[in-house]
Structure formats: structure tokens, C-alpha cells
C-alpha positions in Angstrom: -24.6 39.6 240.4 -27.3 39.5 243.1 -30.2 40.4 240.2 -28.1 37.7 238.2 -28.9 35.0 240.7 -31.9 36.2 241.7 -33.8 36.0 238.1 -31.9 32.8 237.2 -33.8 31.6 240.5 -36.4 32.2 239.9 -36.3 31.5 235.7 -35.2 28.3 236.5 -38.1 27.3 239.2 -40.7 28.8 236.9 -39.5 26.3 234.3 -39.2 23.2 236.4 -42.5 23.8 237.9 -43.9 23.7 234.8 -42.0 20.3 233.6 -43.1 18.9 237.5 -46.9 19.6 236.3 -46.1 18.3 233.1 -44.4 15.1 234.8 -48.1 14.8 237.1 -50.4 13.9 234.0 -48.1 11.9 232.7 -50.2 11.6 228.8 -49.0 15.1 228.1 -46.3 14.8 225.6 -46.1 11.8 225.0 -47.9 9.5 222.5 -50.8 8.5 224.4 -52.0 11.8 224.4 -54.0 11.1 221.1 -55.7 8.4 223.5 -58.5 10.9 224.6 -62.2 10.1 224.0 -62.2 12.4 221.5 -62.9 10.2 217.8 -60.4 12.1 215.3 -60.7 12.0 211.0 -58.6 13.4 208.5 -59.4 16.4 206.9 -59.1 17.7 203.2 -55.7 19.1 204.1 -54.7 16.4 206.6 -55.2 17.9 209.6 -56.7 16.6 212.4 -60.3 17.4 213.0 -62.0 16.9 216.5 -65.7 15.7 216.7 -66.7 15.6 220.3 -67.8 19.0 221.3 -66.4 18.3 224.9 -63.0 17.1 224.7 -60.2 18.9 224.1 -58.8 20.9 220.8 -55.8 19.3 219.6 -56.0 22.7 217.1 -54.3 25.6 216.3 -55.5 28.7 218.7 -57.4 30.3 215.9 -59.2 27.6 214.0 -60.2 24.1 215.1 -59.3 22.6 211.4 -55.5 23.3 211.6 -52.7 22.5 213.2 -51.2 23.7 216.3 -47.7 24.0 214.9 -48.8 26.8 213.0 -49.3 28.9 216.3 -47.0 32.3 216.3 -47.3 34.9 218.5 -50.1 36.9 218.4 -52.6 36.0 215.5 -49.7 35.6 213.5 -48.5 32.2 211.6 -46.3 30.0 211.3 -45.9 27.6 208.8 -47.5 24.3 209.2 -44.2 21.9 209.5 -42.3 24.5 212.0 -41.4 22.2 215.4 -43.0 23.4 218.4 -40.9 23.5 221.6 -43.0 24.0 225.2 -44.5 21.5 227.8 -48.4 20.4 227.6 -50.7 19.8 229.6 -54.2 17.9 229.1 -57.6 17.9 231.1 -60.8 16.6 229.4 -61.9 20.0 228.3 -58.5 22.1 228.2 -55.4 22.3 226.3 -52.6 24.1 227.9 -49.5 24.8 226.5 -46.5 26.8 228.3 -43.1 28.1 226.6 -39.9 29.5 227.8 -36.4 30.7 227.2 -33.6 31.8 229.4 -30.3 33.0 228.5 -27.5 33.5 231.1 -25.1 35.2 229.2 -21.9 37.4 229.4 -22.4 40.1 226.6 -19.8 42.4 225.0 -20.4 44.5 222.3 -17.4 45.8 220.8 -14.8 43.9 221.5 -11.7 44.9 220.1 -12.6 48.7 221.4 -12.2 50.7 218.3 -15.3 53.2 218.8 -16.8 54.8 222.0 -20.4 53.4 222.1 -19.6 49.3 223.4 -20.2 48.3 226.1 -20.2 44.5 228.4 -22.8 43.3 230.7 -23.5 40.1 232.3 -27.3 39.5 232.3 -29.9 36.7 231.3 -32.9 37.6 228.4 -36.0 35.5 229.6 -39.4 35.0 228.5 -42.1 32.6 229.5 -45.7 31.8 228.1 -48.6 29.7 228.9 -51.8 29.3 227.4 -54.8 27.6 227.0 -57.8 26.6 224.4 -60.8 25.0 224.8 -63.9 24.0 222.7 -67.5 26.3 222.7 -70.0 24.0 221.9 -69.7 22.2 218.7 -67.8 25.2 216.6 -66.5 27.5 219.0 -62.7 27.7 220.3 -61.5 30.0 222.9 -58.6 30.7 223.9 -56.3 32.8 226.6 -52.7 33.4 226.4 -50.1 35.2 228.9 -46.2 36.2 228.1 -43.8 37.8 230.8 -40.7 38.4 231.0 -37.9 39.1 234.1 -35.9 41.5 231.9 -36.5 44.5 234.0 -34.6 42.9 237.1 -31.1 43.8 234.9 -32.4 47.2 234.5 -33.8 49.9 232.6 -31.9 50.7 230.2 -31.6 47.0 228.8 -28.5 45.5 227.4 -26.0 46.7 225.3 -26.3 45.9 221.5 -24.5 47.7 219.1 -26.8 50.2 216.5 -29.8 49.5 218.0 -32.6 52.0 219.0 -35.8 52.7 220.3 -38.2 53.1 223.2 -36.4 55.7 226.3 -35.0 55.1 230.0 -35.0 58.1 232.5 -36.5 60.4 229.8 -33.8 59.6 226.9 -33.6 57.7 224.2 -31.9 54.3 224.1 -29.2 54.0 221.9 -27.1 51.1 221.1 -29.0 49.0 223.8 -32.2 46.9 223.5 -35.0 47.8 225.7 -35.7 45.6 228.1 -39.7 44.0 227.4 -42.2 44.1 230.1 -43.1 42.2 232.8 -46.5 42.1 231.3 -46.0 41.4 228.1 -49.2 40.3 226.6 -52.9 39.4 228.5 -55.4 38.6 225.8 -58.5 36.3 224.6 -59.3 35.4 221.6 -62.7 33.5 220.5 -63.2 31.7 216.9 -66.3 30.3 215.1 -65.9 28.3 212.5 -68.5 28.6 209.6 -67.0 25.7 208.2 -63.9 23.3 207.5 -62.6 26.1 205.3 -63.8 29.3 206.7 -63.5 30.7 210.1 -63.9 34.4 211.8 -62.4 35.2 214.7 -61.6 38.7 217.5 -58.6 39.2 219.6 -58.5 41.4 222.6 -55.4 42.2 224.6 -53.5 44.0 227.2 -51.1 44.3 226.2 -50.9 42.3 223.0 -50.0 42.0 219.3 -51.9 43.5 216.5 -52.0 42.2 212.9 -48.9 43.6 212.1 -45.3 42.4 210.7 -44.2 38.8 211.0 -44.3 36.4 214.0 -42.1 38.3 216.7 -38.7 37.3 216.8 -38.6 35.4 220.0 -41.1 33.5 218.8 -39.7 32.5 214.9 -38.2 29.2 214.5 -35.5 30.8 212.5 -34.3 32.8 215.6 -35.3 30.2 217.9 -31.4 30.4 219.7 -30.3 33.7 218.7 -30.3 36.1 222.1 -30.9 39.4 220.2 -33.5 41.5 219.1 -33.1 42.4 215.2 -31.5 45.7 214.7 -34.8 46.4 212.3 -36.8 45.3 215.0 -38.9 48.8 215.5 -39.5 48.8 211.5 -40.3 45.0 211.7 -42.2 43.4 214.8 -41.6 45.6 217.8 -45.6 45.9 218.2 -45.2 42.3 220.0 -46.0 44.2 223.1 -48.8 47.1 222.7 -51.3 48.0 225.5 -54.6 47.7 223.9 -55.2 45.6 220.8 -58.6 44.7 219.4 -58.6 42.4 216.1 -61.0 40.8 213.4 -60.4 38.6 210.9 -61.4 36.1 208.8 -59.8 32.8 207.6 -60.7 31.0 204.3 -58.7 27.5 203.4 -55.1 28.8 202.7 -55.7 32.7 203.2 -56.2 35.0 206.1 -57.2 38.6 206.8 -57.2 40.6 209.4 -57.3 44.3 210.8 -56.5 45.9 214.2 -57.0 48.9 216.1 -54.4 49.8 218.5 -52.0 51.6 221.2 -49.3 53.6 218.6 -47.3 54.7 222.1 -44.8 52.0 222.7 -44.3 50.7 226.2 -43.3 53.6 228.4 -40.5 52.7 231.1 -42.4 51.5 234.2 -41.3 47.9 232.6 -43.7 46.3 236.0 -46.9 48.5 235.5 -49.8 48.5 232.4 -50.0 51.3 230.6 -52.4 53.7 228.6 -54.6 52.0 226.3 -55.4 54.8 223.9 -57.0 52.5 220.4 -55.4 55.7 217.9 -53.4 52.9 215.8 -54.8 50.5 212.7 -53.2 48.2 211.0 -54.5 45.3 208.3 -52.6 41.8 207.4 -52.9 39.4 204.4 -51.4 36.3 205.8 -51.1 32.9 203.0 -49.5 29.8 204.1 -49.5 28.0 199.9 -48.1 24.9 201.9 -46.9 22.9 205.0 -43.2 25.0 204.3 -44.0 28.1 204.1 -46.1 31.3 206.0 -46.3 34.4 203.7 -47.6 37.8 205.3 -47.5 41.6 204.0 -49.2 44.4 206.7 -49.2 48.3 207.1 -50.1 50.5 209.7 -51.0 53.8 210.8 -49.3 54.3 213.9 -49.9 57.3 216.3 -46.6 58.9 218.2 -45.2 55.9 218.7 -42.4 57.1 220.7 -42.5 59.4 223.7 -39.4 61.5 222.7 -41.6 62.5 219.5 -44.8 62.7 220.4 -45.6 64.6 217.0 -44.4 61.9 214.7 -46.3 59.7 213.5 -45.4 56.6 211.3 -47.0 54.9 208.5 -44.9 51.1 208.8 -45.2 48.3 206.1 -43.8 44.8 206.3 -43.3 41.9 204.2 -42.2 38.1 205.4 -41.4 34.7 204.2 -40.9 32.0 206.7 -39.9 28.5 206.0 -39.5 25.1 207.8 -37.8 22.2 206.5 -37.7 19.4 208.7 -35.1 16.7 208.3 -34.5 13.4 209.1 -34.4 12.4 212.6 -36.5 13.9 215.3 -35.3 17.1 216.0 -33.3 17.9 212.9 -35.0 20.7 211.3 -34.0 24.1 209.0 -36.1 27.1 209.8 -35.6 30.3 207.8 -37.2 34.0 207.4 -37.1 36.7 205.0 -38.4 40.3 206.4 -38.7 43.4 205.1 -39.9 46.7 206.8 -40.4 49.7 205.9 -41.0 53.1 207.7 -42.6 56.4 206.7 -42.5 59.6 209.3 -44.3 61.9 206.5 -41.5 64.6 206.1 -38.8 63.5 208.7 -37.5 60.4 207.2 -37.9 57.1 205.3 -36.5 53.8 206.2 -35.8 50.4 205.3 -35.3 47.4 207.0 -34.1 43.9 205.9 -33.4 40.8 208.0 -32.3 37.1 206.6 -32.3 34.4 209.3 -31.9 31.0 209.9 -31.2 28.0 212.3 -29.9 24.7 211.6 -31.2 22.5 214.8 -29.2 18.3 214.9 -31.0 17.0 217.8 -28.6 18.8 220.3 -26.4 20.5 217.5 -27.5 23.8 216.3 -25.9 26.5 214.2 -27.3 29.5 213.1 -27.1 33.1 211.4 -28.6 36.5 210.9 -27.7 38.9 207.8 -29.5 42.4 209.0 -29.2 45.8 206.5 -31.3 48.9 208.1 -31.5 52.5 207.7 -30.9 55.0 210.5 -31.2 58.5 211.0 -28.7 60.6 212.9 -31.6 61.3 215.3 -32.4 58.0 216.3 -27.9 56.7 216.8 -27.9 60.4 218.8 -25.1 61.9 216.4 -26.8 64.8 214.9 -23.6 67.0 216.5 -21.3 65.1 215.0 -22.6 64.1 211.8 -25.4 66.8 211.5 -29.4 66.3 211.1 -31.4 64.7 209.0 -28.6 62.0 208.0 -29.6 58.8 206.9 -26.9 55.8 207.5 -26.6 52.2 205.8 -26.2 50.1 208.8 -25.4 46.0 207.6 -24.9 43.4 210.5 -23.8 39.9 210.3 -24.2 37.4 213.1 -23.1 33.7 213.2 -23.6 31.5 216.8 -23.5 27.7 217.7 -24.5 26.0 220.6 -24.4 22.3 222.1 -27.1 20.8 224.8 -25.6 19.1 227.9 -28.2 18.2 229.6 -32.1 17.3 228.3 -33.9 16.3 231.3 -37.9 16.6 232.4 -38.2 17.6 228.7 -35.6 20.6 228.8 -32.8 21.2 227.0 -29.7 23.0 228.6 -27.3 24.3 226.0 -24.6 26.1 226.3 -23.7 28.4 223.3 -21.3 31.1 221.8 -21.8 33.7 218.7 -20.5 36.4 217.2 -21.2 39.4 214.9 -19.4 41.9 212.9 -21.0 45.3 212.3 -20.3 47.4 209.1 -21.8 50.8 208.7 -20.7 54.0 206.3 -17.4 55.2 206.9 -18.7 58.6 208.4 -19.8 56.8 211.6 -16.2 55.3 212.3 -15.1 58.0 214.2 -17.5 57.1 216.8 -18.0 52.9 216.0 -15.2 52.5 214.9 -14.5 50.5 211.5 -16.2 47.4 211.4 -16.7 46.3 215.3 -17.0 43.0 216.7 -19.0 41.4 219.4 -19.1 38.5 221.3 -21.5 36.3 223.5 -21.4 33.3 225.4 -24.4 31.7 227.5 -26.1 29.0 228.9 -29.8 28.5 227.5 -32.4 26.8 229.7 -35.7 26.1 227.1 -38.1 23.2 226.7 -37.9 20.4 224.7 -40.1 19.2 221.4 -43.6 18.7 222.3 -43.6 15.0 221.0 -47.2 15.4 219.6 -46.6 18.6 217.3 -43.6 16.6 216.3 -45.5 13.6 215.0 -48.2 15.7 213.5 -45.1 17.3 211.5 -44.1 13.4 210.5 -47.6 12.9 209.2 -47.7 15.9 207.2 -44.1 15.9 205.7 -44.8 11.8 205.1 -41.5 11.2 207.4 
């Protein structure tokens, strides 16, 4: 309970020290932020476009001619009307933005205790980000950006979650637990020219970071904006979120990006604290196309080297497909966000899987309600019952999660919620004897996350003409 404390703490001062630098430049979220020298006009596609080469970017981190609300993680987009949550902060030549999430939660997976593999555990999932952007002369943008997490204070080996897999603690696989992300979870820079209103090039460096791969990572989708766990397709979908070395290119034009990496296959090894490896033995190539404000479309591949420890000769080919969607309703902070992914894996001779996750989240103001549908494929390697069930075994694995949650308490432009959800877990019959048939597990927490950031909010009014 000690760690418990500890890393709500110190979660909790990491937040309100942001909010208390927030409070200090008082222009920062509110309305009078658009009162900055800066003249503004409106673009072809109604975006805001900045003129003085000195001020500011009210932008997106990859392209001064659109908008910031279509920032995801990584190079990756979102679509142009999804709400933006975080705390900003202003100087005449720098933008900085900072996010954050924090879950204090009791956990059980398996409830009822009809198989042998659930397990409890009282924890709290946590993330923070901050960034920053500023303009190079008249058509350059750069931009920094820095993710961490405390997860590794609750241990290892993660936290218990029901069919899930991937990445090892002391030497073995992790099975029906998610891994616990890095202290270090992404360092990177990013510069982008722009050509012209239409067409800009860009290059990302991290370490770690997130190559042009899969969808926007989960803890980053509006769609899964208050649900505490990792998708069990998460290491067929976005689990490169975190890769220790990433170089990409790319090139926007109006509506359509591409892009193409190079990058660390290994996935993180278990020294949560340290940096790892960079080895550049990976590629990958994205087609991103947001056809309007609602919607981000993406499909990707890549060639990834050994991505796990435990199998250092397997190598996997991984494609992914996305739709995300954002619907914003009447009222400030009412707003329907929805994905659709698929991913797919290929390890050559051992096995081929799919991966399918439907999500979304239903946000009244302090109301929110919310759901996951997840179908994946598993081999009896990777759930660890090759004695039981044999090798080479693939297993339909379907999960269905529901989970609501109310805010308390918004204050210095945070939202405290408290929350509970549920899922019910129903694989082939022939894993029973160890699941059990159909089991159930329950969560309840308290989330500590920013607020809105008023001005993304009214740049969403302007474009959806609310």
C-alpha cells in the first residue's frame, strides 16, 4: 500500500503543479488566449492559419495549417473535431501543452473464480505528457514531446488482466497481465516545413517513440479516453507506442498523409527505469486520410525484427487498419468518440493472427459511459498452455467490456471521477478447464485527468458550426 500512496503522491503533485503553472499565466485556456499579437485568417479548410513568424503556433504538431485537435500520439491522427483534454501554457514564442491520467483502482479479474489464471490487485495506471511547439522562421514548426509513466512502482509483472500477453518479467513471458510501460516512454523531436497551405514534409526522431504504425495508441484515443485497460489485441494493434529508436519521414498533402519509419523491432526489455538498445532493424509505412472533421482513416504494415525476447528468431510481418470518429454534441463537453481496428499478425511459418477491437465513449459533461467489444486470436504459446492443450493451437478469444463513471470534483481544470466497469470474457470451450466458462471481472477507481482545453474546444464549435 506504501507504493500505492507513494505514486498517488506523487501522480497527484505532478498534476497540480501543472494546473498551478497553468493558474500563473492566467490567458492559457481560457478565451483570451486568441488575444496574442499574432493576426489570424481563415484557411481553405477553416483552420486557423498564423502569420507572424514570431508568435506562437496555435497548430497541430505536424503542420502549421491544421488544427491541434488532430494531435495523437506519435505522428498519428486524430480526427479534426475529437476534444482535447490537457492544461496549456503560452509564452510569445512557445506553445506547451501537458496531459495526464491516473487511475487508483482496485482490480479483479475473475470474479466469480471459475478458472485458475485471475487474479486482484490494488494499483493506479498513470501516464503524463508535456510538450511543446514553436515556429522556425516563417514556415518551420518544431516541436518536442515527453511521456512517462509511474507504472513500474506496482511492479514488474504489471497488473492482472485476463488473456492478455506479451513483453516478459524475470525471464518469462507475461501471461494474463499487462506489462507495465516505461518510465521513459517516449523522448523525441520532430521538425516540419511547409511547402505550402496544402503540402507539408516532415522527420521524427525518438527515444523511445512511436513509428508510423497502427492507430493512435490507446491511451491516447478519445474512444478509450476512460477505459483503464490495454486492448487484449494491443501487441497486434498499437503496442509500438513505446520503441527505443524511431526515425520517420513523411509527407502531408491537403487531406492525405504518408509516412515510413525505421525502427527498434525488440520491445521494451524489463528494466521499466532504464533506455534501452536502439538497434533501427524495423520499417514500417502508413497511409493516414482524415475525408472530414469526423473521421481519421489509417492502414500501416511492418517488418518487425524479434520483437520479443523469449523468441528472438521470430520475426513478424504486422498490418493494421483503423477508423476513428468524433461526434461532438450539444453542450460543451458532450461528445461521442468511436474506433474501429483491425490487426493482423504474420510469424512466417509459426502462426497467423487477427485482431479486432470496437470502442467507444459517450462523455455528458461529468457523465460518461463507455464500451469495448475485442475478438483476437491466440496461440497456445503465447496463453502458456501448450501442455495442456498442445502446440501450435490457435484460440478465438471475444471480450466484452462496459464501464461508467461520474466526476465529483472539477477544480484548477481537473476532473476527479470516480468510476466502475465490468467485462465478461468468452473464449473456445477447450480453454475452460483452465478460465473457466465465460469469466467475469470487475473494477472500481478514482480517475484524476485534466479538463477540456477551452481553446481546442471552441475551435471544435467553429468547425462543427455549433
Amino acid at each position: 500500500m506504501k507504493i500505492l500512496y507513494t505514486s498517488v503522491y506523487i501522480a497527484s503533485l505532478v498534476l497540480l503543479s501543472y494546473t498551478s503553472l497553468f493558474a500563473q499565466h492566467g490567458d492559457h485556456t481560457g478565451h483570451d488566449t486568441h488575444q496574442t499579437p499574432t493576426d489570424t485568417v481563415q484557411s481553405h479548410e477553416g483552420h486557423l492559419m498564423m502569420h507572424d513568424s514570431t508568435a506562437a503556433p496555435m497548430s497541430h504538431a505536424f503542420s502549421l495549417n491544421l488544427p491541434m485537435n488532430r494531435n495523437g500520439s506519435g505522428s498519428g491522427w486524430l480526427p479534426d473535431l475529437a476534444p482535447m483534454y490537457g492544461y496549456m501554457i503560452h509564452t510569445d514564442k512557445w506553445m506547451y501543452m501537458v496531459h495526464g491520467n491516473v487511475f487508483v483502482r482496485y482490480n479483479n479479474q475473475d470474479i466469480t473464480n471459475k478458472g485458475t489464471r485471475g487474479d486482484t490487485k490494488i494499483d493506479a495506471p498513470n501516464w503524463f505528457m508535456a510538450m511543446g511547439q514553436r515556429r522556425v522562421g516563417k514556415r518551420g514548426l518544431f516541436r518536442f514531446s515527453t511521456m512517462f509513466s509511474l507504472d513500474p512502482l506496482f511492479g514488474g509483472d504489471g497488473y492482472p488482466l485476463l488473456f492478455q500477453t506479451g513483453e516478459t518479467f524475470q525471464g518469462q513471458p507475461l501471461v494474463d497481465r499487462q506489462h507495465p510501460h516505461n518510465l521513459f516512454s517516449e523522448l523525441s523531436v520532430a521538425y516540419t516545413h511547409m511547402l505550402s497551405k496544402d503540402i507539408d514534409v516532415f522527420a521524427y526522431l525518438a527515444y523511445p517513440g512511436e513509428p508510423a504504425l497502427g492507430p493512435v495508441a490507446f491511451m491516447h484515443r478519445p474512444s478509450s479516453f476512460n477505459n483503464l485497460d490495454s486492448p487484449l489485441g494491443h501487441h497486434w494493434q498499437d503496442a509500438t507506442h513505446i520503441t527505443f529508436g524511431v526515425a520517420t519521414a513523411g509527407i502531408r498533402y491537403k487531406i492525405v498523409k504518408a509516412e515510413a519509419s525505421v525502427f527498434t523491432g525488440r520491445e521494451p526489455g524489463e528494466a521499466r527505469y532504464g533506455l534501452d538498445k536502439p538497434r533501427f532493424d524495423s520499417y514500417s509505412y502508413r497511409l493516414s486520410v482524415n475525408p472530414t472533421a469526423n473521421f481519421a482513416i489509417q492502414a500501416s504494415q511492418a517488418f518487425i525484427k524479434s520483437p520479443e525476447v523469449v523468441e528472438p528468431e521470430e520475426d513478424v510481418w504486422r498490418t493494421t487498419a483503423s477508423v476513428l470518429h468524433a461526434l461532438p454534441l450539444a453542450g460543451e463537453n458532450y461528445h461521442l468518440n468511436s474506433a474501429l481496428i483491425w490487426g493482423f499478425n504474420d510469424a512466417g511459418g509459426h502462426h497467423k493472427e487477427h485482431s479486432l477491437t470496437a470502442e467507444s465513449n459517450l462523455q455528458l459533461d461529468k457523465f460518461a459511459v463507455y464500451g469495448r467489444y475485442e475478438w483476437v486470436q491466440k496461440s497456445s504459446g503465447e496463453l502458456q498452455v501448450e501442455q495442456q492443450l498442445g502446440d501450435d493451437e490457435i484460440f478465438d478469444i471475444n471480450a466484452l467490456t462496459l464501464g461508467t463513471n461520474y466526476t465529483v470534483l472539477r477544480k484548477w481544470n481537473t476532473n476527479f471521477s470516480l468510476g466502475i466497469q465490468g467485462s465478461v470474457y468468452m473464449a473456445e470451450s477447450r480453454l475452460n478447464a483452465i478460465y473457466g466458462n465465460n469469466p467475469l471481472s470487475g473494477q472500481v477507481y478514482l480517475r484524476i485527468s485534466p479538463h477540456l482545453m477551452p481553446m481546442a474546444m471552441n475551435r471544435t464549435r467553429q468547425m462543427s458550426g455549433r
